[in-house]
C-alpha positions as CSV (number, residue, x, y, z in Angstrom):
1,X,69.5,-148.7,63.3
2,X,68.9,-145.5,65.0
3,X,66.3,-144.8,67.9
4,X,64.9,-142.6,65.3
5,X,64.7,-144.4,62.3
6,X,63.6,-147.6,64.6
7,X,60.4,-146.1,65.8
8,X,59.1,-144.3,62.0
9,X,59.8,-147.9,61.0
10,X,57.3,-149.0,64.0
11,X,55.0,-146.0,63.3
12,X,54.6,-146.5,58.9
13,X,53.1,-149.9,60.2
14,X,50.1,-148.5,61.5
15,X,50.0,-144.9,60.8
16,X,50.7,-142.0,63.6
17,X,47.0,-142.4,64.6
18,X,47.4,-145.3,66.7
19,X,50.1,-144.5,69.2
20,X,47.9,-141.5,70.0
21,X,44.7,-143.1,70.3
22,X,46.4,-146.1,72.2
23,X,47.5,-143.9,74.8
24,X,44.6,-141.9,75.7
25,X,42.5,-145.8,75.5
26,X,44.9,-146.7,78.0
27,X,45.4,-143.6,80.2
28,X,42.2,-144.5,82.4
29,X,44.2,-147.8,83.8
30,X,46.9,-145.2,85.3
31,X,43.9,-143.2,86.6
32,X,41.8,-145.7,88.4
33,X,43.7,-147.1,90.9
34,X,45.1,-143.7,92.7
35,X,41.7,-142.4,91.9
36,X,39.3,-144.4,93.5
37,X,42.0,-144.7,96.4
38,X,41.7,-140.5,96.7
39,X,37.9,-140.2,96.0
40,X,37.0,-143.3,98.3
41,X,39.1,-141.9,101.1
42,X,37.8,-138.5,100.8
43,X,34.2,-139.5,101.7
44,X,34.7,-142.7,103.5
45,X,38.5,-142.7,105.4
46,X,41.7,-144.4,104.1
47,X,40.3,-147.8,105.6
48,X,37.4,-148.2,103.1
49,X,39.6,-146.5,100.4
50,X,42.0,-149.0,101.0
51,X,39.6,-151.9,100.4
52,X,37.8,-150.8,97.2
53,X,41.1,-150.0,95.4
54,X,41.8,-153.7,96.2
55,X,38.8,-154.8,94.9
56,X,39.4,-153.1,91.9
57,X,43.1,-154.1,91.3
58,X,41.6,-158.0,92.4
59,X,39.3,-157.6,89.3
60,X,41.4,-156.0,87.3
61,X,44.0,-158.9,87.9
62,X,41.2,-162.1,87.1
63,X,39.6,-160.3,84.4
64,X,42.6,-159.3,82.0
65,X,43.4,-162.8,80.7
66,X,39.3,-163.7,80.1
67,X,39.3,-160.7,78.0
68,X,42.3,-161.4,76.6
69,X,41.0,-164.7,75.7
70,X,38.3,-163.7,74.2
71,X,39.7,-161.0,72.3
72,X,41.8,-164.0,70.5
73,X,39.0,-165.6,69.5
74,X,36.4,-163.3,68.8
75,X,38.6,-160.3,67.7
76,X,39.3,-157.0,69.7
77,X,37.2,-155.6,68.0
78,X,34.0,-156.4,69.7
79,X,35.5,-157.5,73.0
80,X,37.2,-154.4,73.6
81,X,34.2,-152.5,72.3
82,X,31.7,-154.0,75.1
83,X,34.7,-153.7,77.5
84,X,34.8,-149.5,77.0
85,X,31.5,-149.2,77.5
86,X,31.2,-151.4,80.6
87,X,34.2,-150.0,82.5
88,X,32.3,-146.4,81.3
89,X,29.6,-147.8,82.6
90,X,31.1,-149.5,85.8
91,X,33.4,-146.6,86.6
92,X,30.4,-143.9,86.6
93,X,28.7,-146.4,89.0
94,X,31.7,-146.4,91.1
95,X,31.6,-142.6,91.4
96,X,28.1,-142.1,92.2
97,X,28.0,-144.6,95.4
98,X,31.3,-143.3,96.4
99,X,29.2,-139.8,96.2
100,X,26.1,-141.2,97.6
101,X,28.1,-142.7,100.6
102,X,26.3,-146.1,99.6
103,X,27.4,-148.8,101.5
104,X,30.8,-150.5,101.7
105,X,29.5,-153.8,99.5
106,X,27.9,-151.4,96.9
107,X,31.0,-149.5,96.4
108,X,33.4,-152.4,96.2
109,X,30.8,-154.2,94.0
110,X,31.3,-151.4,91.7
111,X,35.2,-151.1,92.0
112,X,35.3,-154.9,91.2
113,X,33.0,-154.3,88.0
114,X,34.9,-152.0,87.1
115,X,37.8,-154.2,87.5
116,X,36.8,-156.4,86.0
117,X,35.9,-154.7,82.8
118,X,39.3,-153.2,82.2
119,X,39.5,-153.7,78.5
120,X,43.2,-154.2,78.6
121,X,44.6,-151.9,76.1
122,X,48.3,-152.2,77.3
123,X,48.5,-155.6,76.6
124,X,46.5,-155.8,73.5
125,X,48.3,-153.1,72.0
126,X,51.4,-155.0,72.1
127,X,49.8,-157.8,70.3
128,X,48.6,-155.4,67.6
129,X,52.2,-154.3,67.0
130,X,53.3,-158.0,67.0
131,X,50.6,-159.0,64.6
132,X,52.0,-156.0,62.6
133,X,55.2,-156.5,62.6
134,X,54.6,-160.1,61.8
135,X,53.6,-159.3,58.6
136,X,56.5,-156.7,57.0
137,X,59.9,-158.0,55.4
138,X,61.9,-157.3,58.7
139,X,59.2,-158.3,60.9
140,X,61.8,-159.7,63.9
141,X,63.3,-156.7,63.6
142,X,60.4,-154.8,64.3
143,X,59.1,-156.6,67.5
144,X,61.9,-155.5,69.3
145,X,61.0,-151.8,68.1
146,X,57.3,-152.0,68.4
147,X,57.8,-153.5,71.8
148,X,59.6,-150.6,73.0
149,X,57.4,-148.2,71.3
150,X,54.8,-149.5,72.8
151,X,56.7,-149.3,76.4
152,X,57.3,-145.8,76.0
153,X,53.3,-145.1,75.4
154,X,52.5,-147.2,78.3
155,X,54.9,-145.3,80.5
156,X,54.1,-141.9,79.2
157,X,50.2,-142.8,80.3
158,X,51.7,-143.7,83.3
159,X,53.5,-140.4,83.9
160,X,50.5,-138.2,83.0
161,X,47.9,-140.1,85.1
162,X,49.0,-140.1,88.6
163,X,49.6,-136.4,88.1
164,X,46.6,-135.7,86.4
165,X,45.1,-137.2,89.6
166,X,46.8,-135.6,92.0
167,X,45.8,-132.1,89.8
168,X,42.3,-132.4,89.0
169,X,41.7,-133.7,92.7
170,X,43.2,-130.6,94.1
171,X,41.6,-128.4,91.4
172,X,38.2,-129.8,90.6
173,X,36.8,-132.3,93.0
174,X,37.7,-136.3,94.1
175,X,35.8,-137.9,91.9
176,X,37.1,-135.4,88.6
177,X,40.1,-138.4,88.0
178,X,37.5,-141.3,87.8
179,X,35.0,-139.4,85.8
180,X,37.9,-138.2,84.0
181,X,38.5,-142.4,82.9
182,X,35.0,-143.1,82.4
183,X,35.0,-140.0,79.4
184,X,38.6,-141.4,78.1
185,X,37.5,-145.0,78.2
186,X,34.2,-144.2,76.4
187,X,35.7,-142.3,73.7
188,X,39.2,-143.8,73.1
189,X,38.4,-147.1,74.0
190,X,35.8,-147.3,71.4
191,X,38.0,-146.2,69.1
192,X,40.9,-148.3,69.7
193,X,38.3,-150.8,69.0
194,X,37.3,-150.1,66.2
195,X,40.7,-149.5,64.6
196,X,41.9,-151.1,61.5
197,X,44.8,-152.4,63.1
198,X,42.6,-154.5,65.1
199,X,43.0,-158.3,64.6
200,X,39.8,-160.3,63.7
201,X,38.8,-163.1,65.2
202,X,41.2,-166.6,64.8
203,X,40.5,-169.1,62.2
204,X,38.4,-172.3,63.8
205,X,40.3,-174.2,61.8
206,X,43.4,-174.0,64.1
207,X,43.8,-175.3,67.8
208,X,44.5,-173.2,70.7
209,X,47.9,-174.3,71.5
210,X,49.0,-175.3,75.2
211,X,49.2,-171.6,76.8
212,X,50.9,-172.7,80.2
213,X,54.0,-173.8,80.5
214,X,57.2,-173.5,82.7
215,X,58.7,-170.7,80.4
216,X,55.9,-168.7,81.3
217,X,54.8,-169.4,84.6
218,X,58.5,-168.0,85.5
219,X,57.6,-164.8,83.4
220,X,54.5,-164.8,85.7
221,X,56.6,-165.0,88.4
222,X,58.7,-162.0,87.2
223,X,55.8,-160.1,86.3
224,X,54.3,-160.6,90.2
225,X,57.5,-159.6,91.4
226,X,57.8,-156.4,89.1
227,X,54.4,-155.6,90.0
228,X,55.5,-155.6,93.8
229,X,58.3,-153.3,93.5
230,X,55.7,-150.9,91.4
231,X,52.7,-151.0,94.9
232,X,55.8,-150.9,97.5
233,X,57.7,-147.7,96.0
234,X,54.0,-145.6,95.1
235,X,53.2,-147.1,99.3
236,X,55.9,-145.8,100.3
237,X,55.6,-142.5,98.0
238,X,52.5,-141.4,99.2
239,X,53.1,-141.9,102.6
240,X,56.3,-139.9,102.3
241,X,53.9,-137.1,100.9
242,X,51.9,-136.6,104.2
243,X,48.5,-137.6,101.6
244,X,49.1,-134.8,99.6
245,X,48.0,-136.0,96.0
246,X,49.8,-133.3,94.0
247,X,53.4,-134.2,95.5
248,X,53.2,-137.5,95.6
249,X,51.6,-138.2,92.2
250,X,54.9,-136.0,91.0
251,X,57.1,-138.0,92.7
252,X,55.9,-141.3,91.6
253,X,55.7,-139.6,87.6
254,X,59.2,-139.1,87.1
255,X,59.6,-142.6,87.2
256,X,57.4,-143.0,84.1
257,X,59.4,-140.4,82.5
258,X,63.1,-141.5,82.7
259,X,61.6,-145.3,81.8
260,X,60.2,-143.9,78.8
261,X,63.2,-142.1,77.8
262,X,64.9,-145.3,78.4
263,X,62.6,-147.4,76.3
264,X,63.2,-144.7,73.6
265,X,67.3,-145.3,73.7
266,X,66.7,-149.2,73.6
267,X,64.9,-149.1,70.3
268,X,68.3,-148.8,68.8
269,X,69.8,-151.4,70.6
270,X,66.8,-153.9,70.3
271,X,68.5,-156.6,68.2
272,X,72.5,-156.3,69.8
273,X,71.3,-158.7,73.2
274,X,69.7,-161.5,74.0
275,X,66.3,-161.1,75.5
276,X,67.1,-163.2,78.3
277,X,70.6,-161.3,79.1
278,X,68.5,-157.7,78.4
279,X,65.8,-158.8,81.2
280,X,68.6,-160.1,83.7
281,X,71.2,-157.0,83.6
282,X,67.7,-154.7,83.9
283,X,66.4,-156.6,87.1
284,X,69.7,-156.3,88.6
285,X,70.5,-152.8,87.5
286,X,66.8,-151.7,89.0
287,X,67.4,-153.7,92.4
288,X,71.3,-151.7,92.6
289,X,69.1,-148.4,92.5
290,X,66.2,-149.2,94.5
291,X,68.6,-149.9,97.3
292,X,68.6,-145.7,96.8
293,X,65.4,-145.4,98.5
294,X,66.4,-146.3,102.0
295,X,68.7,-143.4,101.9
296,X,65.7,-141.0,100.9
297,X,64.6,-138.3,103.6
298,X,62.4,-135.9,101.5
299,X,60.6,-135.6,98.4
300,X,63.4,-134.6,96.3
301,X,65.4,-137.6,97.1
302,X,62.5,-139.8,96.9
303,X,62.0,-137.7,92.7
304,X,65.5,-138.8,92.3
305,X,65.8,-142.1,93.5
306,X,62.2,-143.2,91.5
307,X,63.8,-141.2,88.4
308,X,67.0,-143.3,88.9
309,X,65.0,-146.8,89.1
310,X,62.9,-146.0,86.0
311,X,65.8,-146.3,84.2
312,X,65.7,-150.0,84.4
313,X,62.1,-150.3,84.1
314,X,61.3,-150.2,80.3
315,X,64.2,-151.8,79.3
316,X,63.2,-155.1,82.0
317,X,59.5,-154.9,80.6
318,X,60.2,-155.1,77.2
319,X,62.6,-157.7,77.8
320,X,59.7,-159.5,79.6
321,X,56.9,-159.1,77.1
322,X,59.3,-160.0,74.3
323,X,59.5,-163.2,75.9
324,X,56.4,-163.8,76.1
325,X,56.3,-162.7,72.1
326,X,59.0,-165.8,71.9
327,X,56.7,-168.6,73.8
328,X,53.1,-168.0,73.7
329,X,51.1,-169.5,71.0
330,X,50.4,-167.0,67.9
331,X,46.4,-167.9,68.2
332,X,46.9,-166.9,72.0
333,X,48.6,-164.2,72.1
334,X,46.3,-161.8,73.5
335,X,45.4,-163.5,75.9
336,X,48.7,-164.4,77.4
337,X,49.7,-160.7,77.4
338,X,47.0,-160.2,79.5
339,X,48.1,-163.2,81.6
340,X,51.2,-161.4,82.5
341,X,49.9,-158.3,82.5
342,X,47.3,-159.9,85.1
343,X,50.1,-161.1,87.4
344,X,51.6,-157.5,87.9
345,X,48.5,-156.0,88.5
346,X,47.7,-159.2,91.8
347,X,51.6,-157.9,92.4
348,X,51.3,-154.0,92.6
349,X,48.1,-155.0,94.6
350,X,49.2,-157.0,96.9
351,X,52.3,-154.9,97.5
352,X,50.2,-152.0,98.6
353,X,48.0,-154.1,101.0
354,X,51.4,-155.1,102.3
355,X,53.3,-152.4,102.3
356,X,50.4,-150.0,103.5
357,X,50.5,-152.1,106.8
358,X,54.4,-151.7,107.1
359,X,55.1,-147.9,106.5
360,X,51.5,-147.3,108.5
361,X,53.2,-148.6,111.5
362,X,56.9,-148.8,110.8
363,X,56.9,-145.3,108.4
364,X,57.9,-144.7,104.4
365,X,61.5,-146.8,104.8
366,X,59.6,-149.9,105.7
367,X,57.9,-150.1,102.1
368,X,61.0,-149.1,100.4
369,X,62.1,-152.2,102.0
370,X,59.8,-154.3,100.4
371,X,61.0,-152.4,97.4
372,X,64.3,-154.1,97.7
373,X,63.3,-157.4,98.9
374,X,61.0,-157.6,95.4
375,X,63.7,-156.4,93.4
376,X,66.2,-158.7,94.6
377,X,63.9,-161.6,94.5
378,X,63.1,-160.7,90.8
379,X,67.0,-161.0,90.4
380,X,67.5,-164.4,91.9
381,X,64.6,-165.6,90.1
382,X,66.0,-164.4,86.1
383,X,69.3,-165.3,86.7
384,X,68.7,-168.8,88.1
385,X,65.4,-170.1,85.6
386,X,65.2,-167.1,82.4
387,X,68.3,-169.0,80.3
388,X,68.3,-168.2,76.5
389,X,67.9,-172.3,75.8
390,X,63.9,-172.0,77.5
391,X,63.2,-168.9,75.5
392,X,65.0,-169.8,72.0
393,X,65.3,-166.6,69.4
394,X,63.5,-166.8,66.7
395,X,60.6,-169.5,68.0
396,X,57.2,-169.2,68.5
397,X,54.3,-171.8,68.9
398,X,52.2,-171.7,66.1
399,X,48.5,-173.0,65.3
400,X,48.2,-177.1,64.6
401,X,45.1,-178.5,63.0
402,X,42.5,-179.2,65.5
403,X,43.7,-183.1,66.9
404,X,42.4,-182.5,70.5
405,X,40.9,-180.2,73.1
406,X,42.3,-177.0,74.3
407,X,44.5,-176.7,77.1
408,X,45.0,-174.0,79.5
């Protein structure tokens, strides 16, 4: 199957609507972060900047798999509804005591609100496409397509937002990102919501199966691990940029735009590897070329050695989510998207802490390093414990009859 005729197969499940209105739903989660990091530290110093983006990411990280829980059993429909209009709510909040100069608690209350409330449309989405998929003729098939789909709209949010950022704060003010997501999340994310696509709630007559389990917990793993080399190479980005938004926002896009390219190339290949070999020759592949960025002495080395890494990073996440798709219980699905979605958010987070401190003292190379060392551990980790025989083809925990109480 082509790339071409693989994604009209993904879009005739849904219609064209969704793709678009899951990508502008999602777009505020690529604006937040570098947003509140500009506006913060453009009334109150990098220091507090620092602090409330952490906050943010923090609450971002707990809150994804609560909502994804909930989402599974109460349907995304109302779930992500109240979540749009609370991160609205939340993120305008954010903006008006970063304005106000209110105090450090007040704003990082806000930030970790606003965290908090992150309805999680990246992860959610992918379950829509798997509940989808699930139900045509070729329905395998078309995970592995919708799962790179999907990939491609996440990275292409991903390339527009820290740009965006970077333009609007030059242009217009700050704050414009952030209010920017609070309009977005408002408007798209209530009508992602309210979708027909959206999955109702799960029947009570089924049990929640186990969710955690060894399989998983090294996906987590992964996932932290991916999330690091994501908050070490943006670290080391911006600090190669002297601050300047606009450059380094470009810089870090282009590795959103040759992933998404890539992710469009694999949907023709989806079914010829093993899920398990795909994630383990992408990890490796992405270490090879992050070992790039150490030679990097400008911005246009640093555009092409991002560019060159991005080429490894759709195909490794939707190897990743895929096995999730292979493990997780169907009647939890949602919510252990989320879970790993969760673990690379605590990962890009504490990456940036980390590798704020290193390049602050030691310069840009320093959190390239960190770059490296996260890539390679993400290696050792796939090709020692992610073995086809713990992530079997074709399985997938299904709902039992209700015999005991839930575990998590």
């Amino acid at each position: 199957m082509s790339a071409r005729s693989a994604l009209h197969g993904v879009v005739r499940l849904a219609g064209p609507r969704l793709p678009v209105v899951s990508f502008l739903a999602r777009l505020p989660a690529a604006l937040c972060p570098t947003g509140t990091l500009l506006m913060v530290t453009a009334f109150g110093g990098v220091a507090r900047g620092g602090i409330v983006a952490g906050v943010l990411w923090a609450g971002q990280a707990v809150g994804g798999p609560v909502l994804g829980r909930s989402a599974d059993r109460l349907g995304h429909r109302p779930v992500i509804l109240a979540a749009s209009v609370a991160n609205a709510l939340m993120t305008t909040a954010l903006v008006l005591a970063t304005l106000a100069r209110w105090p450090l608690a007040v704003q990082a209350g806000c930030a970790l609100l606003a965290g908090l409330t992150v309805p999680q449309i990246g992860p959610l989405s992918r379950t829509r496409w798997i509940d989808l998929a699930s139900r045509h003729r070729d329905g395998r098939e078309l995970v592995g397509s919708a799962l790179s789909f999907d990939a491609v709209v996440d990275e292409a949010s991903f390339v527009v937002g820290p740009a965006l950022v970077g333009i609007l704060a030059w242009a217009v003010h700050p704050a414009a990102g952030l209010v920017c997501a609070a309009v977005l999340m408002a408007v798209f994310g209530t009508v992602f919501a309210l979708h027909p696509s959206a999955p109702g709630a799960a029947p009570r007559a089924v049990r929640t199966g186990r969710l955690l389990s060894r399989p998983l917990l090294v996906l987590l793993a992964v996932a932290a691990l991916q999330g690091m080399v994501f908050g070490a190479t943006n670290t080391g980005v911006q600090d190669l940029a002297r601050g300047d938004a606009g450059v380094g926002g470009l810089v870090w896009s282009a590795m959103g735009a040759t992933s998404a390219a890539a992710g469009v190339l694999l949907a023709a290949f989806s079914e010829r590897f093993d899920l398990t070999v795909r994630l383990r020759v992408a990890l490796a592949a992405q270490a090879l070329l992050a070992l790039t960025l150490l030679l990097v002495e400008g911005a246009v080395g640093a555009t092409l050695a991002v560019a060159a890494i991005g080429l490894a990073v759709a195909p490794a996440l939707i190897a990743l989510f895929g096995l999730v798709e292979r493990i997780a219980p169907v009647d939890r699905m949602g919510e252990a998207m989320t879970f790993l979605g969760s673990g690379m958010i605590a990962g890009q987070g504490l990456a940036v802490v980390a590798a704020g401190r290193l390049a602050g003292g030691h310069g840009y190379s320093a959190a390239f390093s960190m770059t490296c060392a996260a890539g390679g551990l993400a290696v050792l980790l796939a090709l020692m414990l992610v073995r086809r025989p713990r992530y079997p083809a074709g399985h997938q925990s299904a709902p039992q009859p209700v015999v005991t109480a839930s575990s998590v």
